[in-house]
MDTraj code that builds the backbone (N, CA, C; nanometers):
import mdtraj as md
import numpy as np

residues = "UNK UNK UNK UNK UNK UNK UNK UNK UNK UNK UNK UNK UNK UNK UNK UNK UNK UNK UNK UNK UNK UNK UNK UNK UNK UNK UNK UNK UNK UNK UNK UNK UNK UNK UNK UNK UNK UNK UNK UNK UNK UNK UNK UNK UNK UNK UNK UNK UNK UNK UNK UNK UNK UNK UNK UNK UNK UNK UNK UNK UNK UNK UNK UNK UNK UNK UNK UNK UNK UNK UNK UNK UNK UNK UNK".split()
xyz = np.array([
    [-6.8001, -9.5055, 9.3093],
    [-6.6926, -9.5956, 9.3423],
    [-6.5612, -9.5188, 9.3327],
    [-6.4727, -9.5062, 9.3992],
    [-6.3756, -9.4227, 9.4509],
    [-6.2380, -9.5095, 9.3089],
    [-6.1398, -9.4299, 9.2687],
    [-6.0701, -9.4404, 9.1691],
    [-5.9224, -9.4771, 9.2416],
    [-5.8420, -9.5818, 9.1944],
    [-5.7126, -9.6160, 9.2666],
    [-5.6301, -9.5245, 9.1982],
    [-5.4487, -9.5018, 9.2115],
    [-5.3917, -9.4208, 9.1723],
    [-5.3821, -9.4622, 9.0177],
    [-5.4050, -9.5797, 8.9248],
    [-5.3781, -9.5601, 8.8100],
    [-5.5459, -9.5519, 8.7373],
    [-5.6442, -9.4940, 8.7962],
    [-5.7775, -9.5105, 8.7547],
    [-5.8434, -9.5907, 8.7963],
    [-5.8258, -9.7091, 8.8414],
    [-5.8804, -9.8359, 8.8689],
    [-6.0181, -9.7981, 8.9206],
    [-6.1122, -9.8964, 8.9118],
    [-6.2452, -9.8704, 9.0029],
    [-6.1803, -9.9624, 9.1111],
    [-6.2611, -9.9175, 9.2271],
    [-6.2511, -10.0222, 9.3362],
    [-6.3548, -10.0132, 9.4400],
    [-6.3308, -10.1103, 9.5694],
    [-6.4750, -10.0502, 9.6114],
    [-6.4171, -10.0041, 9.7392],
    [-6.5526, -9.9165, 9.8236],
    [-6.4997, -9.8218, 9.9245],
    [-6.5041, -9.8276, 10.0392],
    [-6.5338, -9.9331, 10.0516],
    [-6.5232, -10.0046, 10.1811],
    [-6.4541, -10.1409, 10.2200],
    [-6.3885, -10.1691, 10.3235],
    [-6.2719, -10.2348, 10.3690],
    [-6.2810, -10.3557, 10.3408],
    [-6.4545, -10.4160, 10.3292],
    [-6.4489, -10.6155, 10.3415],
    [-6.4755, -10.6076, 10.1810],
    [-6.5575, -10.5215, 10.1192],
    [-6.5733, -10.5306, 9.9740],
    [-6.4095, -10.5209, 9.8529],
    [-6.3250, -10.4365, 9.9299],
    [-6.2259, -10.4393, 9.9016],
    [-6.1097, -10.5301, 9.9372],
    [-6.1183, -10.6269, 10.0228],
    [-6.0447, -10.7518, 10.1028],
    [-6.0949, -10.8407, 10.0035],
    [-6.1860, -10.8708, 9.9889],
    [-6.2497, -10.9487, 9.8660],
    [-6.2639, -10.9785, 9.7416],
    [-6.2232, -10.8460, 9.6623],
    [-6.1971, -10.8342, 9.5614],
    [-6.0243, -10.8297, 9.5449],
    [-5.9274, -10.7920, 9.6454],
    [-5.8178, -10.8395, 9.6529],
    [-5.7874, -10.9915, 9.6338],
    [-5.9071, -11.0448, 9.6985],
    [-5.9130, -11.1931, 9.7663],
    [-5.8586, -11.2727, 9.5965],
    [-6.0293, -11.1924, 9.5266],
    [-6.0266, -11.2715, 9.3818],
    [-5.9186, -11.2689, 9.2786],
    [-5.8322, -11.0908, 9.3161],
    [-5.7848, -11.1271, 9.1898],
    [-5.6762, -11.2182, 9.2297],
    [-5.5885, -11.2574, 9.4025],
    [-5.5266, -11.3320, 9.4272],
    [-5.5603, -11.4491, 9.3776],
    [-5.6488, -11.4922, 9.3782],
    [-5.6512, -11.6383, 9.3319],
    [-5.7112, -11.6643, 9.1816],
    [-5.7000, -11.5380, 9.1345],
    [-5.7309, -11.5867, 8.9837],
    [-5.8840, -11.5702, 8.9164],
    [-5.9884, -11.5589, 9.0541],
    [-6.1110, -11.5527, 8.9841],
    [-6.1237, -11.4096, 8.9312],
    [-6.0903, -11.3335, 8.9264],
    [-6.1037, -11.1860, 8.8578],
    [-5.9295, -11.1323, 8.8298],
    [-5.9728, -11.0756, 8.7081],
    [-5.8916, -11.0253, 8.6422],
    [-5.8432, -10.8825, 8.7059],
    [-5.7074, -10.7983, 8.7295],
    [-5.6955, -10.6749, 8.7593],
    [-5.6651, -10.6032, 8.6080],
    [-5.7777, -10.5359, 8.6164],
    [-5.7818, -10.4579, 8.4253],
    [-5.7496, -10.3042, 8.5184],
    [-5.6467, -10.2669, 8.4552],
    [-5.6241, -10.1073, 8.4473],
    [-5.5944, -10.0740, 8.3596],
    [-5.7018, -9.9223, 8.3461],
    [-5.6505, -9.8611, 8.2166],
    [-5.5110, -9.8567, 8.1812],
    [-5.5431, -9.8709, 8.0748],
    [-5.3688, -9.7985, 7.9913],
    [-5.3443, -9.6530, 7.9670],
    [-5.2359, -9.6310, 8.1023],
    [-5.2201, -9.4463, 8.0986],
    [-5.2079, -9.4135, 7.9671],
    [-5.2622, -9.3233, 7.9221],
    [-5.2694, -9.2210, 7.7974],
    [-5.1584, -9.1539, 7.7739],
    [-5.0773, -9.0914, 7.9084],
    [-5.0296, -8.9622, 7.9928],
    [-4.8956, -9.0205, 7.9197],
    [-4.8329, -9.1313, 7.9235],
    [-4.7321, -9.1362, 7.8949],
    [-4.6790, -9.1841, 7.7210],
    [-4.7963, -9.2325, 7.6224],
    [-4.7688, -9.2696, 7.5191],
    [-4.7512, -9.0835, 7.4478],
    [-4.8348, -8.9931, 7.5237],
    [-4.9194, -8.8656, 7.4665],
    [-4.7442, -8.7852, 7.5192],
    [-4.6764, -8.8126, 7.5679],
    [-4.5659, -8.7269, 7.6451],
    [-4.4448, -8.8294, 7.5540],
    [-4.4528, -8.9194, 7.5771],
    [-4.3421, -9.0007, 7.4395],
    [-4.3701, -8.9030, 7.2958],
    [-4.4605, -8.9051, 7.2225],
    [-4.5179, -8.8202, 7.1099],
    [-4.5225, -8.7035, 7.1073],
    [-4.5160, -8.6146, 7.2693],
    [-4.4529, -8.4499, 7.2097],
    [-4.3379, -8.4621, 7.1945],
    [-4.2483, -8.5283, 7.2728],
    [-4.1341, -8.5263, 7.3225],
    [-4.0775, -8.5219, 7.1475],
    [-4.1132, -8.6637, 7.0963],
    [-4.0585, -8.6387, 6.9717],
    [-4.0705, -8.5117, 6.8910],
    [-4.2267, -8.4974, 6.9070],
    [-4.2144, -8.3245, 6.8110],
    [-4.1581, -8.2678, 6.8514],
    [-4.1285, -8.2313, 6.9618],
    [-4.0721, -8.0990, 7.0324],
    [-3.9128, -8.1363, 6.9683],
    [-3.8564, -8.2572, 6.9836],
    [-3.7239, -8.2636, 6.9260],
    [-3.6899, -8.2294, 6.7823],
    [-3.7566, -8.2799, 6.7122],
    [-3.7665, -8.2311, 6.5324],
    [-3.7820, -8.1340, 6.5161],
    [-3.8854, -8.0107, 6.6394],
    [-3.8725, -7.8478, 6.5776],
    [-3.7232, -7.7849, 6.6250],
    [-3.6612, -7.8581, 6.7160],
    [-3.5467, -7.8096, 6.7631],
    [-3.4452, -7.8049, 6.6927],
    [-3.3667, -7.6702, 6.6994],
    [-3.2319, -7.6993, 6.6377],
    [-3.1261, -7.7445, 6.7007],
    [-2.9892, -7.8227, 6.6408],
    [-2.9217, -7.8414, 6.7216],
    [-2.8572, -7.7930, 6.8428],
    [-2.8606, -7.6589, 6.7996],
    [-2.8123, -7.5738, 6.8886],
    [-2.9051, -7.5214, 7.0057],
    [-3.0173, -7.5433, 6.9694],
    [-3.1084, -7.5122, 7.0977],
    [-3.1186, -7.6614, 7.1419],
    [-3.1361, -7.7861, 7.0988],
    [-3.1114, -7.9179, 7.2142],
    [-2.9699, -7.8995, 7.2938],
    [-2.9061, -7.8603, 7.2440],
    [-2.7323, -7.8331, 7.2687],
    [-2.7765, -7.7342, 7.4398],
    [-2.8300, -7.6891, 7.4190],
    [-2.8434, -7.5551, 7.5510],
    [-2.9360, -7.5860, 7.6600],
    [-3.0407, -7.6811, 7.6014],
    [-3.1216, -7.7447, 7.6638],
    [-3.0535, -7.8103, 7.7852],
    [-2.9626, -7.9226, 7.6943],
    [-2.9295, -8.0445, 7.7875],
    [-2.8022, -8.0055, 7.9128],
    [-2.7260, -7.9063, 7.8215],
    [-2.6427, -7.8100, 7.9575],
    [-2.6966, -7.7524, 8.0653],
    [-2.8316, -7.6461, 8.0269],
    [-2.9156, -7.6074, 8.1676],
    [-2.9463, -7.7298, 8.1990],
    [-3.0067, -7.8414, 8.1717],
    [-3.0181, -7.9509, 8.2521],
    [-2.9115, -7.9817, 8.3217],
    [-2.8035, -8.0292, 8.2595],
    [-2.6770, -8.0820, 8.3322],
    [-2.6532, -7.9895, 8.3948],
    [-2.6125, -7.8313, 8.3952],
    [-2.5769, -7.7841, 8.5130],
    [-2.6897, -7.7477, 8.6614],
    [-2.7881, -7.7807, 8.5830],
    [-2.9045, -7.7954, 8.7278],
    [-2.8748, -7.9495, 8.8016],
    [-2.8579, -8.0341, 8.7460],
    [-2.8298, -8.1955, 8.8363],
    [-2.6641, -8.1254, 8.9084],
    [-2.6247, -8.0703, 8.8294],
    [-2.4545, -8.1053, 8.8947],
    [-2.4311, -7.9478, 8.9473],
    [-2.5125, -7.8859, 9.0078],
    [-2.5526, -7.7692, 9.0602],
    [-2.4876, -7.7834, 9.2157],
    [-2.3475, -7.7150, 9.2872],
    [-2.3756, -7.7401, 9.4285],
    [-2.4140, -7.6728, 9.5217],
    [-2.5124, -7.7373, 9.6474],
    [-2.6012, -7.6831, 9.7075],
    [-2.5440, -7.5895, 9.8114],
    [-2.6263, -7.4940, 9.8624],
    [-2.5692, -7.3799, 9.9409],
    [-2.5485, -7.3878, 10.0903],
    [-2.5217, -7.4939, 10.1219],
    [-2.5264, -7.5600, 10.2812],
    [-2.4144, -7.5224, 10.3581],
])
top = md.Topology()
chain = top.add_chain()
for i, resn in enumerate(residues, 1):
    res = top.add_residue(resn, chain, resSeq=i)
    for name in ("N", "CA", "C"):
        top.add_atom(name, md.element.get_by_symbol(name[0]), res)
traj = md.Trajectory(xyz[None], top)
């Protein structure tokens, strides 16, 4: 059974899948998708990665960031 973009099962063909659209429209089936992992697991480095940092290296961080957004282009 072929996987939707957040994991989902679904099915792989067009009337089996019209149908199961059908249900969860009207309530007889539930749409259960996993709960991404990807983003609780990226909240939780994020924090470590901030606590090993010193101020002065978040300090340098967020400037190469800012001067990459406010960077002007070579057109």
């Amino acid at each position: 059974m072929p996987t939707g973009p957040e994991g989902e099962k679904r099915p792989a063909d067009a009337i089996g899948l019209a149908v199961r659209i059908a249900r969860i429209a009207t309530g007889e089936e539930s749409e259960s998708a996993p709960v991404p992992a990807k983003r609780s697991a990226g909240k939780a480095g994020g924090t470590a990665r901030s606590r090993k940092l010193t101020p002065q290296q978040r300090s340098e961080i967020a400037r190469v960031a800012a001067e990459a957004r406010w960077k002007k282009s070579d057109d």
